[in-house]
N, C-alpha and C positions, 0 to 999 in steps of 0.2 A: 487798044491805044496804050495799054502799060506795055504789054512786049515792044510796042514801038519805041517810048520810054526809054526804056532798059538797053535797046538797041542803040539810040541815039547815042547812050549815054557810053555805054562803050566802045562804039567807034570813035566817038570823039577823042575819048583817053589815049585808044591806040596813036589817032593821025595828033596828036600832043604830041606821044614820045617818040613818033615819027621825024616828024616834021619843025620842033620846036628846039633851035639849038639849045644842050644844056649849060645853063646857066645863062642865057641869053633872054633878054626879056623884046619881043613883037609884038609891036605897038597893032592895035588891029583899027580902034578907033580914036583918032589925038586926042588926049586930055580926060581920056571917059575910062578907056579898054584896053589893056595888054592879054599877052598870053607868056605865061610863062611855067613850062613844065617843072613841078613839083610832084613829092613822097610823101604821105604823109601817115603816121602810121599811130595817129592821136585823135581824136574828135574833134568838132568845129573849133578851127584856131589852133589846133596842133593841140591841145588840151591832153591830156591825160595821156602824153608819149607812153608806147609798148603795152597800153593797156587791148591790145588787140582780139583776148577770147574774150572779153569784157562788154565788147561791142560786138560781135560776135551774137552769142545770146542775148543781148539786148536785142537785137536787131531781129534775131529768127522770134520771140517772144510779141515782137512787135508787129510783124509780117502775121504773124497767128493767130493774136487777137483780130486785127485787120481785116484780115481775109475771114474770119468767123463774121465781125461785124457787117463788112460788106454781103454777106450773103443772106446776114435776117434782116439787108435793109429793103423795104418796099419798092416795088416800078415808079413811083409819084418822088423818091427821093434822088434822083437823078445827080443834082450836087455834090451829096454826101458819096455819091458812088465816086466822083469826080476826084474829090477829097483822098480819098482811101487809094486811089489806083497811083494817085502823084505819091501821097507818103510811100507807097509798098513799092515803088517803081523804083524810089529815092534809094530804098532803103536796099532792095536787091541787088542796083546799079553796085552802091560801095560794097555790098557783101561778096560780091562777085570778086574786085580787087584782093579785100579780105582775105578769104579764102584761096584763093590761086597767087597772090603776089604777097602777102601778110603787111601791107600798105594801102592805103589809098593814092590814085593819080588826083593833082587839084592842077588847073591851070588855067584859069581865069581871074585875071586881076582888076580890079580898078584901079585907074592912076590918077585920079582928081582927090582920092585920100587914099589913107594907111588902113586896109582892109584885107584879111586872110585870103588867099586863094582858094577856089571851090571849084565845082565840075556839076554836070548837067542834074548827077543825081542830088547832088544840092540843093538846087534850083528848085528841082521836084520837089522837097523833104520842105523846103520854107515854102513855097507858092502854097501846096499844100495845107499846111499848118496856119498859113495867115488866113489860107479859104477857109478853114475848118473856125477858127477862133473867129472870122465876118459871120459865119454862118450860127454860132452862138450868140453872140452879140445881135443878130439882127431875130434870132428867136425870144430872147429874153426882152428885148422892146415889143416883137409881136404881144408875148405871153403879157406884156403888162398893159397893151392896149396904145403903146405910143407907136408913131411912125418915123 
């Protein structure tokens, strides 16, 4: 499922810079969704412009830890495996731009507010990280006995 992931994620980028006139914004769903091909060569929100070997090793450090922890995790934790394959999918997807293009593609907008553009492996990287922080949250009520 994560090489699917990963695969998703950059064909999608490809058929963006395809298909997506530049500087033109297509509306995909009214009032909800556009697509609009972007560069981005910053962290979420364009953040940290040019800091590119930065995330970089963040990113392989993180893929590392990951993929260690996914493998001393047990068959009965089936979630947590769920967890790790969206972050490291997330995380590959951009490393891949990273590395071969020294940007990231974003092109997924919302138009019902003022929100950064992202791409699939985004998606992964939050979906992820919000399963991972329910799945503490609902161990620390188990651990104290509530429901």
């Amino acid at each position: 499922m994560g090489l699917f992931l990963v695969l998703a994620d950059y064909l999608t980028k490809i058929a963006a810079e395809k298909y997506i006139p530049k500087n033109k914004t297509v509306t995909v769903i009214p009032h909800l969704i556009d697509f609009r091909f972007l560069k981005n060569d910053g962290a979420a929100f364009g953040m940290l412009d040019e800091s590119r070997w930065i995330f970089m090793i963040t990113t392989v450090i993180f893929i590392v830890v990951g993929l260690v922890y996914f493998v001393k995790l047990k068959a009965n934790q089936k979630y947590l495996c769920y967890v790790i394959m969206l972050i490291i999918s997330g995380g590959i997807g951009n490393m891949i731009d990273r590395v071969f293009y020294g940007e990231v593609v974003d092109f997924i907008t919302f138009s019902f507010f003022s929100f950064p553009s992202f791409n699939v492996a985004d998606c992964c990287i939050v979906i992820g990280c919000f399963m991972w922080i329910a799945s503490i949250l609902f161990d620390v009520k188990k651990s104290k006995g509530e429901n």
